[in-house]
N, C-alpha and C positions, 0 to 999 in steps of 0.2 A: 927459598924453596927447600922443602926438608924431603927424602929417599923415605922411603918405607923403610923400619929394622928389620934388617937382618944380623943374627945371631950365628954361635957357631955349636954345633950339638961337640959331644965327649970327642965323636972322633975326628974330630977338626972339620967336618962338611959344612956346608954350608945349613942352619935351617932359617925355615922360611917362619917368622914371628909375625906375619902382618902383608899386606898388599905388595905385591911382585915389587921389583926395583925397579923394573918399567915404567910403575906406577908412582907417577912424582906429585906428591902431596903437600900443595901449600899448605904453609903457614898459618895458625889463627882458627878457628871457633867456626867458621865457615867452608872449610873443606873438609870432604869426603874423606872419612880417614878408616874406611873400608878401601879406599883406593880404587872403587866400582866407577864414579867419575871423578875422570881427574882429565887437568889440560892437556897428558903427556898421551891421553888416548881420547881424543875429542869424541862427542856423541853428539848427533842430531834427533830432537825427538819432535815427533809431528803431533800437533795438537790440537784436537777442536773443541770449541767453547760456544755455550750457549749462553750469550748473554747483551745488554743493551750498554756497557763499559765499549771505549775505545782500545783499538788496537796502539801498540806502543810506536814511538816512534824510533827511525833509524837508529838515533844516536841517545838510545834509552840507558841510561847509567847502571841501571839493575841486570837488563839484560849483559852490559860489559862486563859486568860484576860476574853471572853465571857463568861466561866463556872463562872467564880467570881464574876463580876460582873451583868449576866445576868442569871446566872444557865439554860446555851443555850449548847446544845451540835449538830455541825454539821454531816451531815452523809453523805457525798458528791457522786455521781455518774460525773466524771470529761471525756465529751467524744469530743475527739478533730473532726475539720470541718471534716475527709475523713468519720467517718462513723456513723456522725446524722443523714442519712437519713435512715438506717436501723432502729436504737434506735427508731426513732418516730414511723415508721412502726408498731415495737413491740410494743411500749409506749399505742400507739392510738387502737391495736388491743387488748391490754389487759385492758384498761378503768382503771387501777389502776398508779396511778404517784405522785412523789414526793411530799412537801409538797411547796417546791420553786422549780416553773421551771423556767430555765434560760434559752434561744433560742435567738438565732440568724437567726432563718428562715424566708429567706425574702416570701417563700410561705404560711408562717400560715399554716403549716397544724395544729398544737397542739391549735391553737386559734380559727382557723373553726372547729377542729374535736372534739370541745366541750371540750378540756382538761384541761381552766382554767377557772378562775371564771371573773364575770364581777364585777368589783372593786367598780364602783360610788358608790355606797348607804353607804358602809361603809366608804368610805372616808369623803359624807357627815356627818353621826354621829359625824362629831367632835375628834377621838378616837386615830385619826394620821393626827398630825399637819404641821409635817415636808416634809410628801408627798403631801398633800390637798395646801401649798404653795409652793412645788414644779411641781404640773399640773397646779395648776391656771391660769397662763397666755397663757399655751402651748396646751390646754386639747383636745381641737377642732384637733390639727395635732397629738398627741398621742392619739386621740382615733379611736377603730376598727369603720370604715361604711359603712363594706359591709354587704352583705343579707347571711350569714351562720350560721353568731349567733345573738344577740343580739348587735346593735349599744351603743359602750362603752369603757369605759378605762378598758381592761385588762393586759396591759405589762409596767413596769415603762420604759423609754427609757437610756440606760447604759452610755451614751456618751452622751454632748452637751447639755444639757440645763445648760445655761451662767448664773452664778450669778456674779454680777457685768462686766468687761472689763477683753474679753479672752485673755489671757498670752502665751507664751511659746517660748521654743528658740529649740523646738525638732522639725523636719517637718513628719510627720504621713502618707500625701497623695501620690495620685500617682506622678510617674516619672519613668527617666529609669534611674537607677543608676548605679553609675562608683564606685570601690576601688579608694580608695585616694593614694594608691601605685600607682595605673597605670596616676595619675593626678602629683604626684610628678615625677614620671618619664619623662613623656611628658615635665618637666618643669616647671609645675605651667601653664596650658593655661589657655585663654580667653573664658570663659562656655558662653559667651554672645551669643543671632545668633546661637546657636547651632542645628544643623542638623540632620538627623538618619545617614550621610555621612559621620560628621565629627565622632560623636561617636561612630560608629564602626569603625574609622582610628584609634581612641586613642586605644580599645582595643585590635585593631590587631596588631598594632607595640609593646605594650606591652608584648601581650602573646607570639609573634614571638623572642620576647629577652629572655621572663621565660617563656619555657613549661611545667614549674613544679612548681607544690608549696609545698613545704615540702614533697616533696618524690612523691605526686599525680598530675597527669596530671591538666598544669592547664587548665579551663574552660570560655573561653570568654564570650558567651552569656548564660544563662539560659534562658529557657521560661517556663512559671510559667499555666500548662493547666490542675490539677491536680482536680478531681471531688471535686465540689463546690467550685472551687478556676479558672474556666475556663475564669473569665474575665482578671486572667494576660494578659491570650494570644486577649482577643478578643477585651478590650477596647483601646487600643494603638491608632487603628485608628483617632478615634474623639478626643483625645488629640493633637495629631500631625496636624489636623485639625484647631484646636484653641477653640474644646467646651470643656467648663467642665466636669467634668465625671459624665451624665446623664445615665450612664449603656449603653444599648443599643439602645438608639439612639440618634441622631442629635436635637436639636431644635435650630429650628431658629427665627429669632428677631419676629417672628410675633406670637410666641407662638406654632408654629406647629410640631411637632414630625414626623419624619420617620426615621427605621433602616437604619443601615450605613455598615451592613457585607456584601453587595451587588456590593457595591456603588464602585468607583475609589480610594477612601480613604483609604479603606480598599485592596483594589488592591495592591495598590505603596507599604503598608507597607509590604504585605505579600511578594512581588518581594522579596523588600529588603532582608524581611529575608529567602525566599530561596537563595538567592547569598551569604549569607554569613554562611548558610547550609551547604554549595557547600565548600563552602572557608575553612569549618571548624573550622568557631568560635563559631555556637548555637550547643549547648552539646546535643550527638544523643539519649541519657537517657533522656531529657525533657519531652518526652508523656509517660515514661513509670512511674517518679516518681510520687506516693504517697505526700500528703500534708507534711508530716515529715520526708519524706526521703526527698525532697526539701530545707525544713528549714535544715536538717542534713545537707545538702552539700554545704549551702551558711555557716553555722557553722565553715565549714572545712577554710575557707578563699580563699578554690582555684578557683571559682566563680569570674569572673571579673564586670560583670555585667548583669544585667534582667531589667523587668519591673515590677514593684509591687507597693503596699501599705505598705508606712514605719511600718502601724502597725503591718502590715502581718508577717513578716517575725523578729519582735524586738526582741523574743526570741532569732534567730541567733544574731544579734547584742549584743543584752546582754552577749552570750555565750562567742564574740571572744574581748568584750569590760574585759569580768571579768579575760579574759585570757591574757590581754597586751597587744592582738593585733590592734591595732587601724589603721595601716597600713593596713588593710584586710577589715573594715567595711568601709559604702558607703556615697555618696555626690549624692545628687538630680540633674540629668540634665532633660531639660525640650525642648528637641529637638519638634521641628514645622516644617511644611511644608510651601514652598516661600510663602510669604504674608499673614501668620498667625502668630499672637500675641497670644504665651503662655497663658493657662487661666488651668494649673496646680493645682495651690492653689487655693480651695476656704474658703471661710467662714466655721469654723466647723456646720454640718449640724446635726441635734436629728437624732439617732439613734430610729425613729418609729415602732415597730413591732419586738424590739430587749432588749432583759432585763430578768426582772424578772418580772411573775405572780405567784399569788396564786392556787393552783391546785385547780379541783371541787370534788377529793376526798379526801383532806387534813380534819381531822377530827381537827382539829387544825388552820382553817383559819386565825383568829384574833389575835393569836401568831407568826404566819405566816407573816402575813402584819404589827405587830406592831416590830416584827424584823426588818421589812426591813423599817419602820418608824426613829427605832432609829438609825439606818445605816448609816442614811442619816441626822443625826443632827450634826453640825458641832463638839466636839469632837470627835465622833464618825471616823467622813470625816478624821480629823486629826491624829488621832491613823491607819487608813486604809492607808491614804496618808505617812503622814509626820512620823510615827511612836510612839513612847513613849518621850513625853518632856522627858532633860534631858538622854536619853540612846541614841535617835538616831537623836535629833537633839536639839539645845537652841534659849531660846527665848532674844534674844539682845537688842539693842540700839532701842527703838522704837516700840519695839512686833515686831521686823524683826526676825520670823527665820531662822536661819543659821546652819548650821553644820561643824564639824570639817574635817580634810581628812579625819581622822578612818573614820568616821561615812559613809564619802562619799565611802570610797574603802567598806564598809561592802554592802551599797546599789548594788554597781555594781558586788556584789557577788552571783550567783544563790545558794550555796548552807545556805551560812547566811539567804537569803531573804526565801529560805523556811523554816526555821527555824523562823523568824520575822515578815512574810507577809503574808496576806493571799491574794496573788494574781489572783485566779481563782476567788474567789469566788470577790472580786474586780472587777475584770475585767466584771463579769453582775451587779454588784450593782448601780441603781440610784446617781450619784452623783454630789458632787458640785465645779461644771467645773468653771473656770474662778477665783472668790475669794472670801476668808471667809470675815466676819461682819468686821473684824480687818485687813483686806487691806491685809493681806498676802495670796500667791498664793495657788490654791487647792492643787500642788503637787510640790517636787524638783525642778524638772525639767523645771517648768511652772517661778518661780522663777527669776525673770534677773538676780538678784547677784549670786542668787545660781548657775544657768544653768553656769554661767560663769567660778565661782571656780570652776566646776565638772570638768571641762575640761581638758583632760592631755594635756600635752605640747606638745606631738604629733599633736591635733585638735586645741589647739590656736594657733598652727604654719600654719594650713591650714587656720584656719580663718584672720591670718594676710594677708597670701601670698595673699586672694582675698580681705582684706580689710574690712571683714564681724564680726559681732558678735553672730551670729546663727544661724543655720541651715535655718530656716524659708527663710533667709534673701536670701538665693541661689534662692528663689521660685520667680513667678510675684508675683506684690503688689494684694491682694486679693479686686475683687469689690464688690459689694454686691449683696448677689447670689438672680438672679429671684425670683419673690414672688412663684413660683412653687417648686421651686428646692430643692431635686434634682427629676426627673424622677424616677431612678430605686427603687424606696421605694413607688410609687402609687399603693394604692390594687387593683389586676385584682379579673379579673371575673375568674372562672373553665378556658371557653371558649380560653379566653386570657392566662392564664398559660397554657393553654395544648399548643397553639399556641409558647411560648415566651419559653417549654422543648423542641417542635421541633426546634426552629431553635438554642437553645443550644445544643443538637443532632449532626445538621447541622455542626455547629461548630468543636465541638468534632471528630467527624469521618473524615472530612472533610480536617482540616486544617493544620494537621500534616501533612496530605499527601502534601498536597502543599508545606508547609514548606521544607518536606524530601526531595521531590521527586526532580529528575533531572531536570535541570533548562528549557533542552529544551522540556520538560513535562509542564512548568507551565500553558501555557493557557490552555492548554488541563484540565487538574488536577482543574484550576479557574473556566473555562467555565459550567464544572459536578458541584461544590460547588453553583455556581450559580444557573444551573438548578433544584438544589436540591430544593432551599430558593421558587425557582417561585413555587415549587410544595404544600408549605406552607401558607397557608390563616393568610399570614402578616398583610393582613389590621383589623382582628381584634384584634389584638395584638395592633399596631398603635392608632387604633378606642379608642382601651381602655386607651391607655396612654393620648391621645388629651383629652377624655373626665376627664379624673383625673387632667389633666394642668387645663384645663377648670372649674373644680370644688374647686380647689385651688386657682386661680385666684378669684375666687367669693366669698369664704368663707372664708379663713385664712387671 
């Protein structure tokens, strides 16, 4: 353990060069050498996080690690998507909150309803170096500019901002994915040209051979409609289309936005999946699961296929990867409609309006924000990511690291990783995406050499049979997304959210029926969905998105 310096000015007094002598600062690349935390004045900082990651356990090594070296102690409130909109409710109605909120709410209520603080002034100070270059280039699309509160940075964004050239061989985005059991069975086909025709041929010939998967019925289609998780089911459309996923709507070359759950697009898909409703491949449990009974039953393996967001559901994958099953977890197809060109994959895009802020009743702000300062200093990023040099991975030939298989089977373990990761609180931390100063990737996985040793012989066998070396690689080649993009992250107005809950409403009430109902029900069943949407003042909704493309074009 090393003292703060202290020096001696001309007339022999003491001066003060650095953190009180109070303030006893270890050793090593990992302490606070502001002296703001240290173990000699412990700090508790209360945290809540939105997110589907596990809470850590007792005897979490990371956490040991923050008591030692930063005399930090967390106090987590960890509340997954189904029921943050209560929690805010309560949050916002009692004015008292965390000392770190972490939110995922693309509506701001906690950022309109005054619940954090606005950031700039202390970032200017000088005080956090690590976050002050990690806004600087971005600060303008991370920050709030609507009229609720004060125009400013109050949320770090949790994903995507790139330091250096982004990595990876995992694919995160939408698609509608197949078990690789039902692709070996087929034979190894051609995903090329893929159809909603063909994809639901592969998993009806499959589940018609296995109606069971370990003792449980198995289940063709999921459809993913679960409160705050409703665009499994509603963005299908405009993918199959060929736009990327702007949320809810279309934008076309000329910059113009109009919803699409009206439209023909959205028609053909729904047909689709009421005939295959009818057929009994979409699982008649769909509208009625919960976000984690969802993830529970793509876990179970008997799930052939859905539509989702790979990051959505990774916890499943985690579960049935840590279990041997690799035959049960999924393969991106990216089915279109005649004469549209896949636009699947895009460019990873910042997470705006999603992270962590500082609260406005945190009596402890600048503990607050210099935690989440040294979070994000690259050993920090590396202990969070890559683990402890030397226990969970080495540094080799080059400053490549690498890891052993232990180290790799302990990663793909849920109950080791709670015990060595602190993955929730990860999962909203500011981080540094793409790679560290030293050329090596921010995570395993992002890693080429790595990504590729992780692979059991199960997935290098799929990867051979298409001639691929990563996941990514199933996707279109990514172009570079609109200077706008994406749409569903532009901040509306009250007007325009109240506008963008009714036709989520709409949705909701609406399309299950369709989906369920008898086939020779559907126009009837589409026609009512229809006249619901006319009875919604869409165009300010619209109005609002054109005017945010509009404002982005000019400004970013």
């Amino acid at each position: 353990m090393s003292a703060g310096l202290v020096a001696c000015s001309s007339d022999g007094e003491p001066e003060d060069k650095g953190p009180s002598t109070a303030a006893v600062i270890p050793e090593g690349d990992l302490a606070d050498k502001s002296g703001t935390l240290t173990p000699s004045n412990p700090t508790t900082l209360t945290t809540w996080i939105t997110s589907a990651q596990q809470a850590p356990a007792a005897d979490n090594k990371i956490t040991k690690l923050l008591k030692e070296q930063l005399g930090v102690t967390l106090e987590y409130e960890i509340v997954t998507p189904d029921n943050v909109d209560q929690k805010i409710g309560v949050m916002l109605a009692g004015g008292q909150y965390p000392d770190l909120v972490g939110t995922t709410d693309l509506k701001m209520r906690l950022l309109e309803g005054g619940a954090l603080l606005r950031l700039d002034d202390m970032l200017a100070s000088g005080d956090y170096p690590n976050l002050a270059t990690h806004v600087e280039d971005d600060i303008k699309k991370m920050s709030y500019s609507g009229e609720e509160v004060e125009p400013g940075l109050y949320i770090f964004p949790n994903y995507n901002r790139f330091y250096g050239e982004p990595t990876g061989g995992t694919y995160y985005g939408p698609a509608f994915w197949i078990q690789k059991r039902v692709l070996e069975d087929a034979g190894w086909p051609d995903l090329s040209n893929m159809t909603l025709d063909r994809y639901f041929e592969l998993i009806a010939d499959y589940k018609a051979k296995n109606p069971e998967t370990e003792g449980a019925p198995t289940v063709g289609f999921e459809v993913l409609a679960s409160t705050g998780r409703e665009w499994g089911m509603t963005n299908p459309p405009a993918l199959l289309a060929g736009s990327p996923n702007n949320g809810g709507v279309i934008v076309d070359d000329s910059n113009n936005a109009q919803i699409y759950a009206d439209k023909d697009v959205a028609k053909d898909f729904y047909k689709v999946l009421n005939e295959q409703y009818a057929a009994g491949l979409v699982d008649p449990e769909s509208f009625t699961l919960t976000f984690d009974q969802y993830v529970a039953k793509l876990a179970t393996g008997a799930v052939l296929g859905m539509h989702d967001q790979g990051w959505d559901f990774q916890t499943a994958t985690d579960s049935l990867r840590s279990a041997g099953k690799d035959q049960y977890t999924y393969v991106p197809l990216m089915p279109v409609y005649d004469g549209a060109e896949p636009w699947y994959a895009d460019r990873p895009v910042m997470n705006t309006n999603q992270g962590f802020g500082v609260s406005v009743s945190s009596k402890q702000p600048e503990k607050a924000l210099k935690f989440l300062d040294l979070m994000l200093s690259e050993p920090w990023q590396k202990v969070l990511s890559w683990g402890i040099e030397g226990e969970d991975y080495q540094v080799g030939e080059g400053g490549l690291f690498t890891r052993t298989e232990e180290q790799r089977a302990n990663a793909r373990d849920l109950t080791w990783r709670a015990s060595n990761r602190l993955e929730a609180l990860l999962d909203m931390l500011p981080k540094h995406n793409g790679q560290f100063s030293d050329g090596n990737a921010y995570s395993p996985d992002d890693q080429p050499e790595e990504f590729f040793a992780t692979l059991t012989d199960y997935d290098r066998n799929v990867m051979e049979q298409y001639g691929k070396k990563t996941w990514l690689e199933f996707m279109n080649p990514q172009p570079e997304n609109p200077k706008y993009y994406p749409a569903w992250n532009i901040t509306l107005s009250d007007d325009a959210n109240q506008v963008n809950q009714q036709l989520t409403d709409a949705n909701v009430q609406n399309l299950p029926k369709i989906i369920a109902g008898a086939p020779g029900d559907f126009e009837a069943n589409w026609n009512a969905y229809v006249d619901t949407i006319k009875k919604i003042d869409v165009k300010v909704y619209e109005d609002a998105i054109n005017a945010g493309i509009q404002e982005r074009l000019a400004n970013w």
